[in-house]
Structure formats: structure tokens, C-alpha cells
Residue, then its C-alpha position, 0 to 999 in steps of 0.5 A: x500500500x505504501x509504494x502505490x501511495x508513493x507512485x501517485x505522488x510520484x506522478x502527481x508531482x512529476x506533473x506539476x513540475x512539468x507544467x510550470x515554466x515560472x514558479x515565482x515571477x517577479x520581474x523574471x524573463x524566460x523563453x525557449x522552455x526555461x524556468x525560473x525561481x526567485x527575483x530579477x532573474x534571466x532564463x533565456x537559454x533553450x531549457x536553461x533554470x536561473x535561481x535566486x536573485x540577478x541572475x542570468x542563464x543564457x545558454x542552452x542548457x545552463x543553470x545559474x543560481x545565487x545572487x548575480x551568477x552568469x551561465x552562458x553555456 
């Protein structure tokens, strides 16, 4: 019974994760499937995540996070 709960949540939350392109927008851009979380952030890379605050993920698949980071590739 616990590993069929365990597989529905699974799911359920794998499917809300999927669905979100922006968990917080506060003045953040994105395009190209990112994602971003936090404040003053830039995702604009193709499948790029920026976390925190001033951040920049430029390249396609970059991830920057912190305060004032820059990933361009």
C-alpha cells in the first residue's frame, strides 16, 4: 500500500513540475522552455533554470543560481 501511495505522488508531482515554466515571477524573463525561481532573474537559454536573485542563464542548457551568477553555456 505504501509504494502505490508513493507512485501517485510520484506522478502527481512529476506533473506539476512539468507544467510550470515560472514558479515565482517577479520581474523574471524566460523563453525557449526555461524556468525560473526567485527575483530579477534571466532564463533565456533553450531549457536553461536561473535561481535566486540577478541572475542570468543564457545558454542552452545552463543553470545559474545565487545572487548575480552568469551561465552562458
Amino acid at each position: 500500500m505504501k509504494k502505490i501511495i508513493y507512485i501517485l505522488v510520484l506522478i502527481i508531482a512529476g506533473t506539476n513540475v512539468i507544467a510550470q515554466n515560472c514558479v515565482t515571477c517577479n520581474n523574471n524573463t524566460i523563453s525557449n522552455n526555461g524556468s525560473a525561481l526567485g527575483s530579477n532573474n534571466e532564463a533565456t537559454g533553450t531549457n536553461s533554470i536561473a535561481l535566486g536573485k540577478n541572475n542570468q542563464s543564457l545558454g542552452a542548457n545552463s543553470f545559474s543560481s545565487g545572487y548575480h551568477s552568469i551561465a552562458n553555456g
